[in-house]
Phi, psi and omega in degrees: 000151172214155174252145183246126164254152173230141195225115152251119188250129165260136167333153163327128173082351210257328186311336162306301194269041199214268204311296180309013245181271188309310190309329189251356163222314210274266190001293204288346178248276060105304174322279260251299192309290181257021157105266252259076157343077197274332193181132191249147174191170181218154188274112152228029160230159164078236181274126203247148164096003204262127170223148200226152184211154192234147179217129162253164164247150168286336193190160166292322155276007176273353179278284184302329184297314180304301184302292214304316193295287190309303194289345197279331223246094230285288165338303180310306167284329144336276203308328183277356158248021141282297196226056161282335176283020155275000198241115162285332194190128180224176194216150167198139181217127172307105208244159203221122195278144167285162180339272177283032143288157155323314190272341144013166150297129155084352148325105171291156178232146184287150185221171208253355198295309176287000000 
């Protein structure tokens, strides 16, 4: 299993409403595709304007098979070009759980989906 953290820092002010966007349109698309929702969040210490999302995978290629359905998907591409002029800057890092994490290979993990 891997986890995708995805960290997009918003214009000044914006991250709220890059969330209130996703909650009500991008989630409902977004959902179906790449499963395993682990966490949704916004920054309120530390680096401000954040809005940070967690996705598990089974593998890097149940990931790119997922990305690839998504990016692909005529909704997806709307909604995200509403509200890429909210986004200054993003980041995505692949995270590999150590052993004796929750999150290990063969763990069950919770999700946000049920």
């Amino acid at each position: 299993m891997i986890i995708e953290e995805r960290i997009y820092t918003c214009y000044c002010g914006k991250a709220q409403q890059y969330v209130r966007m996703y909650q009500e349109e991008g989630l409902a698309i977004q959902r179906p595709i790449l499963g395993n929702l682990v966490g949704y969040f916004t920054s309120e210490l530390g680096v401000l304007n954040q809005v940070v999302h967690l996705w598990a995978y089974e593998d890097l290629q149940d990931r790119a098979a997922r990305r690839s359905r998504l990016l692909a998907h005529p909704d997806w591409k709307a909604y995200a070009a509403k509200v890429q002029p909210l986004v200054l800057n993003q980041e995505n890092k692949i995270l590999i759980p150590a052993p004796f994490s929750p999150w290990s290979n063969g763990a069950p993990y919770p999700s946000v989906n049920q």
